[in-house]
N, C-alpha and C positions, 0 to 999 in steps of 0.2 A: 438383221440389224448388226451393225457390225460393233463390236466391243472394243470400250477406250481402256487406256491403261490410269489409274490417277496417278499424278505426281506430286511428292512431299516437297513440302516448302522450301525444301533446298534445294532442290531439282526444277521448280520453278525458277526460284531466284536465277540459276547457273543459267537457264536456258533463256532469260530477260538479256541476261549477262552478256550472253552470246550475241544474241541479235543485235543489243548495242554496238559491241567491238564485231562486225560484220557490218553493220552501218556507217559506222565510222572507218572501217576500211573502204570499202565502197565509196566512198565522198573522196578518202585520199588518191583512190584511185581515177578514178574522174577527175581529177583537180590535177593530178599528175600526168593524162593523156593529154590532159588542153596546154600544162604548159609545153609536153613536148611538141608539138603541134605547134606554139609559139615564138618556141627559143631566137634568139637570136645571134646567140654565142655559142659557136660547135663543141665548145667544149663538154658544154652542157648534155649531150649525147646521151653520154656515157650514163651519167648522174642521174637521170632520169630512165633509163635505161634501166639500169638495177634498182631505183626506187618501184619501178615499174613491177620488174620479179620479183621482189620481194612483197609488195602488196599483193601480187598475185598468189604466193605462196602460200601468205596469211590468210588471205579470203579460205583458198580454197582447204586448208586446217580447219579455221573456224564453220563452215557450210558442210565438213564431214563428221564435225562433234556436236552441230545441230542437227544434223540427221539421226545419229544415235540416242541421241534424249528423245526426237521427236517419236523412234519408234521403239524406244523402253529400253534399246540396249545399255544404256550409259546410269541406269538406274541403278 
């Protein structure tokens, strides 16, 4: 049987937290693939382009501070 770790109510809350702002990046991000995929102004490239890495960026911060809560180090 393999042992859980409990977490205090603020380490809950933080990890609620997380998955929000990790859901909500993930929607901007989606949302940002389809317009580039749409554009129809080249300028536009660019601008999506770095919205693009930067949501990538974010995601991938917020998916390595839910791992640490998930596995007790962030306690």
């Amino acid at each position: 049987m393999k042992e859980m770790k409990v977490m205090d109510k603020k380490s809950v809350n933080s990890y609620k937290e997380l998955m929000t702002n990790l859901e909500k990046v993930k929607k901007n991000l989606e949302r940002d693939y389809n317009n580039l995929q749409f554009i129809e102004d080249r300028n536009l490239v660019d601008y999506y382009t770095y919205r693009i890495k930067s949501e990538e960026a974010q995601y991938d911060y917020l998916l390595q501070e839910a791992k640490k809560v998930e596995t007790g180090m962030y306690l």
